[in-house]
C-alpha positions in Angstrom: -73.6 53.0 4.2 -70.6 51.6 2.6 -67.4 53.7 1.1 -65.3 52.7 -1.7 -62.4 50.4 -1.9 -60.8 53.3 -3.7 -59.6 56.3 -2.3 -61.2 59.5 -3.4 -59.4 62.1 -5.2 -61.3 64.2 -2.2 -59.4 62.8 0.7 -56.3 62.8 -1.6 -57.0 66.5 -1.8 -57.4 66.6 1.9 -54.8 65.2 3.3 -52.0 66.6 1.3 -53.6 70.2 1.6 -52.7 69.1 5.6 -49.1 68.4 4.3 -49.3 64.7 4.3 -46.5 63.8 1.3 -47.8 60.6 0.7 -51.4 61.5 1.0 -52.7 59.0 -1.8 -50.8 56.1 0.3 -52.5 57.4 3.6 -55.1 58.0 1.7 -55.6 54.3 0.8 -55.2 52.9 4.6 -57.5 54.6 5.6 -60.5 53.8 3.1 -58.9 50.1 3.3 -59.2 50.7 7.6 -63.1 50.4 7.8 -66.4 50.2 5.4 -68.0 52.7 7.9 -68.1 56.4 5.6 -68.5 57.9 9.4 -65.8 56.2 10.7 -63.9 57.0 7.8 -64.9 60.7 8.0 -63.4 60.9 11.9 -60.0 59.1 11.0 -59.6 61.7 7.8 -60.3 64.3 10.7 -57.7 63.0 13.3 -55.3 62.5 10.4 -55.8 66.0 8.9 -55.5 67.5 12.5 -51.7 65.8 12.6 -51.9 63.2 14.4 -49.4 60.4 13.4 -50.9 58.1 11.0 -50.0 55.2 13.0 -52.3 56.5 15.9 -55.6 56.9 13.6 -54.9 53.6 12.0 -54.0 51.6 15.3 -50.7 49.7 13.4 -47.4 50.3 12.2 -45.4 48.6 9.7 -42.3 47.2 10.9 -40.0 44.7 9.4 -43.6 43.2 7.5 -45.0 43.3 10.5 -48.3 44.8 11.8 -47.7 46.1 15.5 -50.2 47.5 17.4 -49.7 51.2 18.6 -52.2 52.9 20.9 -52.1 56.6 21.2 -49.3 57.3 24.2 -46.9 54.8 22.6 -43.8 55.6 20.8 -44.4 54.2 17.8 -41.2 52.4 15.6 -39.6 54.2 13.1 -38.2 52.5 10.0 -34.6 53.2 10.9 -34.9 51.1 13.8 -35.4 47.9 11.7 -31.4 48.1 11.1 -31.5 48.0 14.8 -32.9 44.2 14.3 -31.0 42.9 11.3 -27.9 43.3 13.3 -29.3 41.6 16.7 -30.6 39.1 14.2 -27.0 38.1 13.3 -26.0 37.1 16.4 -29.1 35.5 18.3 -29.0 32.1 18.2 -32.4 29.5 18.9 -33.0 29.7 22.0 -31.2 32.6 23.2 -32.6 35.1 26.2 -33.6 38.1 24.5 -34.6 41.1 26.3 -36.3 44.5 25.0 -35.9 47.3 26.8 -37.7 50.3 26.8 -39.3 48.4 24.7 -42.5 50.9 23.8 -44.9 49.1 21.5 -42.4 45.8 21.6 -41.7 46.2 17.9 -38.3 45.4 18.3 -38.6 41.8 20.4 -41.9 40.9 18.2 -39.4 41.1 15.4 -36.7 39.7 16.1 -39.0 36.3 17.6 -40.8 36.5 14.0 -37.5 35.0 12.7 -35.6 33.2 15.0 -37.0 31.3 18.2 -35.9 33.0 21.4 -36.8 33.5 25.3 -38.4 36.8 25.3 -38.7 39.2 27.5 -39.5 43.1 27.4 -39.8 46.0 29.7 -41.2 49.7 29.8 -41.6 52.5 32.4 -44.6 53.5 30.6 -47.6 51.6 31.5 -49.4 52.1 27.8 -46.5 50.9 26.6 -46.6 47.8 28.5 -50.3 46.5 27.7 -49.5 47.6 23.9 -46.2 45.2 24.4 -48.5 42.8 25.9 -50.7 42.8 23.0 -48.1 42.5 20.1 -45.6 39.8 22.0 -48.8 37.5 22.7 -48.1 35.6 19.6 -44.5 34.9 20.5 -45.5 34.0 24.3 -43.2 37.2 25.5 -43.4 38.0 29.1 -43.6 42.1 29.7 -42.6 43.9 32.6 -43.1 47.4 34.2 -40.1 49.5 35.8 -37.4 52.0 35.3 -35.3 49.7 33.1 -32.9 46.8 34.8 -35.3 47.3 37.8 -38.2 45.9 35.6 -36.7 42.8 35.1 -37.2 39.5 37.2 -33.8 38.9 38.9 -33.1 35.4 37.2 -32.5 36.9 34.3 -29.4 38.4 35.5 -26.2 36.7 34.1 -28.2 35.1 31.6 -29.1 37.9 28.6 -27.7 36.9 25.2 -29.4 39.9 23.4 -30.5 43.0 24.9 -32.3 45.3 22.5 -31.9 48.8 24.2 -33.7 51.1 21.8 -33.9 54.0 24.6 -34.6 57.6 23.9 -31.6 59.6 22.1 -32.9 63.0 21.4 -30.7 65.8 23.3 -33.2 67.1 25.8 -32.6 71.2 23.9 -33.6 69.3 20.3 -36.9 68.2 21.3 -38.3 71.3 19.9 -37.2 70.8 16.5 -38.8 67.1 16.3 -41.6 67.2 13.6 -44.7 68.1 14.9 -46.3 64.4 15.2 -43.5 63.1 17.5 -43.0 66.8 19.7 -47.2 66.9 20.1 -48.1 63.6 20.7 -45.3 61.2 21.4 -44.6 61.1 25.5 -41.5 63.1 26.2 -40.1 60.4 28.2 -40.1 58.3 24.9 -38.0 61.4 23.3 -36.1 63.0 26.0 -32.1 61.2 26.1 -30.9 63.8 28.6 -28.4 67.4 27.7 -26.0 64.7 25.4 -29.3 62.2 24.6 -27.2 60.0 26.2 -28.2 59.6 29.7 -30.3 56.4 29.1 -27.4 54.8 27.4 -25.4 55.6 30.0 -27.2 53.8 32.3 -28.1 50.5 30.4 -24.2 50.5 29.8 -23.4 50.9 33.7 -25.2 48.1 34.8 -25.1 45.7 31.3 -22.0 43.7 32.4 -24.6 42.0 35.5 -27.0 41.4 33.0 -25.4 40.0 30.0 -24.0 36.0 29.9 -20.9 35.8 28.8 -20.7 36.8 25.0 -24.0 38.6 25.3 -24.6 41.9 23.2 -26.4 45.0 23.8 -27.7 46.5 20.8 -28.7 50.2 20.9 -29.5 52.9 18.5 -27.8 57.0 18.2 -27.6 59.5 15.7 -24.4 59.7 14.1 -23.1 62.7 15.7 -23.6 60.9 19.0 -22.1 57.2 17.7 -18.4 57.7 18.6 -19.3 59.4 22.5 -21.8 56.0 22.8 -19.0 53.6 21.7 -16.8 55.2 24.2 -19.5 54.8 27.0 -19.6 51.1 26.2 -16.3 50.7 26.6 -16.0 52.4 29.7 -18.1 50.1 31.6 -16.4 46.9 30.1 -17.7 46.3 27.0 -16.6 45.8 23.5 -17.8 48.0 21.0 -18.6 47.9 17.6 -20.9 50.6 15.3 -22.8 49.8 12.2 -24.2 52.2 9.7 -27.0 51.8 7.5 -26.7 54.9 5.3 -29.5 54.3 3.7 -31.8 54.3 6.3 -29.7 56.7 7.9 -29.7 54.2 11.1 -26.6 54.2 13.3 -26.5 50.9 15.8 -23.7 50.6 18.5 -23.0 46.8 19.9 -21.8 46.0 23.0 -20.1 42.8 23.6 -19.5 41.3 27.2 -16.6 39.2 27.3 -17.5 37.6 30.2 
């Protein structure tokens, strides 16, 4: 049995009696995810139940790109595409780019969709690195497992030109007040930045200066209560620091530039 192409005012119905606020968008992805009316019936279900819509469909959008996410993985918010257009400015062909706590690997499979670069990307969180696998494929991305520097292979030391540090910023008390879909089934390690959210920062910073090449950045997002602590940080540990605000987005993106 075959559903139709068009969303039915029932699942419309559905989903925004479960809160969704774009139900008849939702609504449409899903109808458009399978011809199968039970398959269909059991994503409605895990949708209706709150779990994130990227989950039940198996993608997220990000920068026009389709990325895999498997339940587990944190999956990319929108914000974090600012996060890319300022890497972007500065990542010449051929540059070493590296994605850390990198999650799905949204962040490196987007930035080697528009310029060519050496990639490599790295997660503690072993979902995260077969979804990573998955989604840099295309762009012949080598992923790595480990607690952050400690992932990577040693030859890239000295020799980063972009590090994309996209690591957990949520003060460890806040948690609680995340929406439901991140609190319930997004990993807390993918959430949890420490008492300041700041802790994971603090430690790419430490150790970025033995990483970096000379002129390298390190690109990381905070919210904007955090922005001016994490500029300091980067500046403590020898770096030269620079924040960009997308108010829009409401996206706040600190760069760190090693000197050499």
């Amino acid at each position: 049995m075959t559903v139709s192409s068009d969303p039915s005012v029932a699942i419309v119905s559905r989903l925004r009696a479960a809160g969704c606020v774009f139900a008849e968008d939702e609504a449409a992805l899903l109808v458009s995810a399978t011809g199968d009316a039970a398959e269909l019936e059991a994503m409605i279900e895990r949708r209706v139940s709150g779990e994130p819509l990227e989950y039940v469909l198996g993608w997220a959008s990000f920068r026009g790109l389709r990325i895999a996410v498997d339940p587990g993985v944190f999956i990319p918010r929108r914000r974090t595409e600012f996060l890319v257009a300022e890497a972007l400015r500065v990542t010449a062909p051929g540059a070493v780019v590296v994605d850390l706590c990198c999650g799905s690997g949204a962040l490196g499979a987007a930035v080697a969709a528009e310029q060519r670069v050496s990639l490599h990307a790295a997660d503690i969180e072993l979902p995260s690195v077969r979804c990573a696998e998955r989604n840099l494929a295309a762009s012949q991305g080598a992923v790595y497992q480990g607690d952050l520097y400690d992932a990577l292979p040693a030859e890239l030391r000295g020799r980063i030109d972009v590090l994309l540090a996209n690591v957990p910023y949520v003060p460890t008390e806040e948690i609680r007040l995340l929406p439901a879909e991140a609190r319930l089934y997004e990993p807390v390690v993918t959430l949890d930045g420490g008492p300041d959210g700041l802790r994971l920062l603090e430690r790419v910073a430490a150790d970025a200066t033995e990483w970096l090449a000379p002129g390298g950045h390190v690109f990381a997002e905070v919210s904007e209560r955090q922005a001016p602590l994490a500029r300091e940080v980067f500046v403590e540990h020898g770096l030269v620091a620079e924040l960009a605000v997308d108010d829009e987005l409401g996206a706040n993106v600190v760069r760190g530039t090693y000197l050499g």
